[in-house]
PLY file of the C-alpha trace (Angstrom):
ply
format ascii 1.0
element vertex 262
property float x
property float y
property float z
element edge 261
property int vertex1
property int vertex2
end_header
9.22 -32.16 6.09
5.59 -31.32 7.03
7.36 -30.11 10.49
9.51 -27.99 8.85
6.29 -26.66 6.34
4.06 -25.60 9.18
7.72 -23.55 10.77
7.99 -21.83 7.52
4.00 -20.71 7.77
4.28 -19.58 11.44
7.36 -17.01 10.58
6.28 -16.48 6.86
2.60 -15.88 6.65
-0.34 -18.45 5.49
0.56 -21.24 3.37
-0.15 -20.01 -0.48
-3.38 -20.59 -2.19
-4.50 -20.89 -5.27
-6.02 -17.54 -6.87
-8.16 -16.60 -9.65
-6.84 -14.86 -12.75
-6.40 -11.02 -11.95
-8.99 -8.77 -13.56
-8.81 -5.20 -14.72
-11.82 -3.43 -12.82
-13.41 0.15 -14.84
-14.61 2.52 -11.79
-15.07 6.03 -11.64
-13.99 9.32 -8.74
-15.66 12.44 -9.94
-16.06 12.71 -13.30
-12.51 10.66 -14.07
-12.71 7.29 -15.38
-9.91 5.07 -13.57
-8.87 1.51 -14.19
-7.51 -0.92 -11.39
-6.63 -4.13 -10.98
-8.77 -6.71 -8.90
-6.85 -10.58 -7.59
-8.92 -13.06 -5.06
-8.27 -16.12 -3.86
-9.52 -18.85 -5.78
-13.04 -20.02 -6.19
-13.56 -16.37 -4.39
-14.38 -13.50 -7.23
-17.91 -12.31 -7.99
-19.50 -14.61 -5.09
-21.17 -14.60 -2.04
-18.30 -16.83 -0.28
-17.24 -16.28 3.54
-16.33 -13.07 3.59
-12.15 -12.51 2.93
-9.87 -9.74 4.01
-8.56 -7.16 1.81
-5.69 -5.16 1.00
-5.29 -1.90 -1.54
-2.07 -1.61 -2.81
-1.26 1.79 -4.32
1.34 2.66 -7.14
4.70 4.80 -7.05
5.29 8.38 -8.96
4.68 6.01 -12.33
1.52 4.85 -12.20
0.16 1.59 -11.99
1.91 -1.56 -13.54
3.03 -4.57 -13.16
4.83 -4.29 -10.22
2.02 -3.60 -8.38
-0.11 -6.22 -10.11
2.10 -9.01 -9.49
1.94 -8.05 -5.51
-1.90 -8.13 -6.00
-1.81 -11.87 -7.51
1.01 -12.64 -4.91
-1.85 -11.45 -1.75
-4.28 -13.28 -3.43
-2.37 -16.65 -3.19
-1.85 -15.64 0.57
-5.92 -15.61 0.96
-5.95 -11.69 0.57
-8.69 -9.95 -1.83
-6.26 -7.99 -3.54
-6.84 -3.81 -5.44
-4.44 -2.34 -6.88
-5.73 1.04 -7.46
-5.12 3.72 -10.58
-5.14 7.24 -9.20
-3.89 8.90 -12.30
-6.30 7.62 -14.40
-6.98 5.34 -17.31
-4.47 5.77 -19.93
-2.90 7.98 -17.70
0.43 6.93 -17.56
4.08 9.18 -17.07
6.40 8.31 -19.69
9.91 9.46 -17.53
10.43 10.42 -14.10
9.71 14.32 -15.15
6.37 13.55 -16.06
6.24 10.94 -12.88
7.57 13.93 -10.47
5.00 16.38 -12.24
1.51 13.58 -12.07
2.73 13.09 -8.35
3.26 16.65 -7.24
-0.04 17.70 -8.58
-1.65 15.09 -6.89
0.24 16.01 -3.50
-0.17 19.60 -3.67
-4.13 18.85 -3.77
-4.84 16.55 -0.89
-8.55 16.49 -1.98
-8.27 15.53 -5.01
-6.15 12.47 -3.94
-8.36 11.59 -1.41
-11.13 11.65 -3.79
-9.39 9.21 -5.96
-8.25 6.20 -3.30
-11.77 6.87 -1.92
-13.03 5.55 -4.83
-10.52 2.65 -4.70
-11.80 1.74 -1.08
-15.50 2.06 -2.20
-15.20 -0.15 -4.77
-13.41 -2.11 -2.53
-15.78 -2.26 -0.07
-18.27 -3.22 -2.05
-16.97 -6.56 -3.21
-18.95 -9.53 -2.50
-16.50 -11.31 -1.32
-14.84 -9.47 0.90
-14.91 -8.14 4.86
-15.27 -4.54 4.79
-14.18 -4.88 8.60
-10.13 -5.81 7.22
-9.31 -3.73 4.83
-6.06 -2.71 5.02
-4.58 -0.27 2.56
-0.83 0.00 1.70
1.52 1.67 -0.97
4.19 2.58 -2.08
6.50 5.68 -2.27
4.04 8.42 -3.87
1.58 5.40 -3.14
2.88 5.20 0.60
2.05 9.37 0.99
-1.77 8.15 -0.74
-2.47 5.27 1.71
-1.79 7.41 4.59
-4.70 10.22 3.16
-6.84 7.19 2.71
-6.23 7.01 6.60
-6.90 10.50 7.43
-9.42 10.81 5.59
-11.27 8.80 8.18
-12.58 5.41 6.31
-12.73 2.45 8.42
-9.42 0.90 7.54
-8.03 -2.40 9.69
-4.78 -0.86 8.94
-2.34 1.51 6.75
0.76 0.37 5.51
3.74 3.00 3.85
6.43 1.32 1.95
9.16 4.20 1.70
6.47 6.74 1.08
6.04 10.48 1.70
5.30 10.93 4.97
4.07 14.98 5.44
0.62 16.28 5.11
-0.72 19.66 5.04
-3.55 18.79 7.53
-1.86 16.71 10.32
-4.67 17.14 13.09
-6.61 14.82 11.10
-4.49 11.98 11.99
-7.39 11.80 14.67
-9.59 10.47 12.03
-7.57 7.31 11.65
-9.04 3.98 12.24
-6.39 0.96 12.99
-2.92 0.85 13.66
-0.02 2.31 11.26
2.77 0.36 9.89
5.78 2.63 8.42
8.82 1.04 7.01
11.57 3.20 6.36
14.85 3.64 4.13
16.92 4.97 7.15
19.24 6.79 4.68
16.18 8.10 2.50
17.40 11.81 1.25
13.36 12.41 -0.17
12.13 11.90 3.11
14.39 13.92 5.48
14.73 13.49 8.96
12.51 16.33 10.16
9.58 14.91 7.86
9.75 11.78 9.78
10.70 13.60 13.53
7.19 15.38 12.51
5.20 12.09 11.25
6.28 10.08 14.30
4.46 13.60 16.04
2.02 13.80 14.17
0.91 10.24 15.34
1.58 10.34 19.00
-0.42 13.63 19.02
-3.28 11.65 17.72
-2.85 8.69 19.98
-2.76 6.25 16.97
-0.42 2.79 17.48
2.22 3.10 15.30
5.02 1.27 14.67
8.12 2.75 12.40
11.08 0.81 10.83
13.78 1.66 9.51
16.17 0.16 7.32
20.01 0.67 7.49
21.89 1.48 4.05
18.42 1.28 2.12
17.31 4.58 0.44
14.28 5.53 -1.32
12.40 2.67 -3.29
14.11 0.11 -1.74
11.52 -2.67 -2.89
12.13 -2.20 -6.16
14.36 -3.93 -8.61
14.19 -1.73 -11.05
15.14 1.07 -9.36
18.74 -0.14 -9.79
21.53 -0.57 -7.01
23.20 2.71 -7.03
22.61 4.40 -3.22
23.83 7.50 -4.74
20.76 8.87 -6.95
18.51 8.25 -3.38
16.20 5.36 -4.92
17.96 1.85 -5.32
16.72 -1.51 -4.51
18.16 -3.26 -1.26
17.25 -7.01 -1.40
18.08 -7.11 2.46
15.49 -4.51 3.31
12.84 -6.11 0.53
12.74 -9.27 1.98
12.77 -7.99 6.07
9.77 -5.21 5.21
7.84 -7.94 3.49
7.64 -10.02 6.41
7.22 -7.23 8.36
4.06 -6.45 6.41
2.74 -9.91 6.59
3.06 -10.25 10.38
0.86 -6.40 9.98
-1.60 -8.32 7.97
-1.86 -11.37 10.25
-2.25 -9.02 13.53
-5.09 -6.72 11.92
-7.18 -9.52 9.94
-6.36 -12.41 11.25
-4.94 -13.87 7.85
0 1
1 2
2 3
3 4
4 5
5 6
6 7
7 8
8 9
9 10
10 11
11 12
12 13
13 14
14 15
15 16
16 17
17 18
18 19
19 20
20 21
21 22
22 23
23 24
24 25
25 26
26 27
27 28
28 29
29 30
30 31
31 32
32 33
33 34
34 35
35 36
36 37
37 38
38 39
39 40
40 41
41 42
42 43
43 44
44 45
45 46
46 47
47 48
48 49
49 50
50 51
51 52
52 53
53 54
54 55
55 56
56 57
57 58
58 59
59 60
60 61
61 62
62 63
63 64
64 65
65 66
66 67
67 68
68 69
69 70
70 71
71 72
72 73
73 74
74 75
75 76
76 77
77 78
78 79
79 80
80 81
81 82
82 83
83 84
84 85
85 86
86 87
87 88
88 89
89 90
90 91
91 92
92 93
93 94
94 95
95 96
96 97
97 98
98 99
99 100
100 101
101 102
102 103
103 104
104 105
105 106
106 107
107 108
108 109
109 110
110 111
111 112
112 113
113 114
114 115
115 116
116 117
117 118
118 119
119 120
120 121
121 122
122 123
123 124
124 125
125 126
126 127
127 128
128 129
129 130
130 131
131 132
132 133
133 134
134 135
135 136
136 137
137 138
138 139
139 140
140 141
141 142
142 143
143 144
144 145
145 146
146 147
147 148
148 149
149 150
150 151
151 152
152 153
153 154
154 155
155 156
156 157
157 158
158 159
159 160
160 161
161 162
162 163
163 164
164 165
165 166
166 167
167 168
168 169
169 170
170 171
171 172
172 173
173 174
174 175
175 176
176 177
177 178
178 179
179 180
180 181
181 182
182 183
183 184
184 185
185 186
186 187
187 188
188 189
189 190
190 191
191 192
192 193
193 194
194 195
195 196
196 197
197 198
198 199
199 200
200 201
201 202
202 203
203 204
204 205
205 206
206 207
207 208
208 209
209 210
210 211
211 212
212 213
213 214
214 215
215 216
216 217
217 218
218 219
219 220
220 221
221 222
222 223
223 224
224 225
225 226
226 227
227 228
228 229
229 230
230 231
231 232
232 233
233 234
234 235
235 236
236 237
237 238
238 239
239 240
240 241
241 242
242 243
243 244
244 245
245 246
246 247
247 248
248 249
249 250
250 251
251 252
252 253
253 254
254 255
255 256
256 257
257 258
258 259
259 260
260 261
């Protein structure tokens, strides 16, 4: 049994831990007041412990919630100091996908302004006591996949950037060269809101810049395919694909174990 244990770690990630309750975090970009949510390992928050890796997960179109919360606790258990950032702000929440499509594009059509926002997230990241501000890696989904990657171009010192079905353009893509750490994109291959020259000029965008990248792509899985509750149906472009779930997760947590060592 212990055999078969230590198998399961090697191809799975570290063994899980025990973490500390989740806590909601205040912080502030600008003059907006934002509210995130902060998971460590246990025995970990608020003290000056050896020094733990990090990752910042980053919401979809609707803000954050749960979803993204329960990945923070489930990093946590995995040894991981865990943000899950709020770049709408507090309160701030859509109601329906309108209102998600209309918080999102007004966010994408002002790259500074979303920049300013997960910068925020990283500094108050970086600043935790308990964690290595050499291994931060930052990762999101969808809308939040399209944020991580600014957080990278923007030039912070980042282990590593992780995109979960996210946006992939930019309106600036010679700052790629500002990117610290290798790039991680996993892909619906049958996305329809990221098309096929969006990703043909992504995949440029890095080789231009000279940045190790690696791209996956999933067969059959569309937009949002980690999600459950974006349903099954292929047809309105975002459904959940178990198959695709489970293969990117792993994928991410052989990322995390080549950039921090975790």
């Amino acid at each position: 049994m212990l055999h078969l244990m230590t198998l399961f770690i090697v191809f799975f990630g570290t063994a899980a831990q025990a973490a500390d309750p989740g806590k909601v975090v205040p912080y502030k970009a600008a003059a907006a007041t934002l509210e995130g949510y902060l998971s460590s390992p246990s025995g970990t928050a608020d003290k000056k412990v050896t020094k733990k890796p990090a990752v910042i997960i980053v919401h979809d179109w609707m803000g954050l919630g749960d979803f993204q919360k329960q990945k923070a606790d489930e990093l946590a258990k995995q040894g991981f100091v865990a943000f899950a950032v709020d770049i709408y702000g507090k309160d701030v929440r859509p109601k329906d996908a309108k209102e998600a499509g209309e918080m999102a594009t007004k966010f994408k059509d002002n790259r500074p302004l979303l920049r300013e926002r997960i910068n925020a997230a990283y500094d108050v990241v970086k600043n935790q006591p308990n964690v290595d501000p050499t291994k931060i890696v930052v990762m999101g989904y969808c809308f939040g996949g399209t944020t991580a990657l600014e957080l990278a171009r923007s030039g912070v010192p980042l282990a590593g950037t992780v995109s979960f079905h996210g946006g992939l353009n930019t309106p600036t893509p010679l700052d790629a060269k500002n990117i610290k750490g290798p790039v991680l994109a996993l892909h619906g291959a049958d996305d329809p809101w990221v098309p096929a020259a969006e990703v043909v000029a992504f995949k440029k965008e890095m080789s231009d810049a000279k940045i190790p990248m690696t791209f996956v792509a999933y067969p059959g899985a569309v937009h949002a395919f980690t999600n459950p509750a974006a349903g099954n149906d292929n047809s309105k472009g975002a459904a959940y694909n178990a198959d695709a779930d489970k293969k990117s997760w792993v994928e991410f947590m052989k990322f995390l174990k080549k950039t921090t060592g975790v």
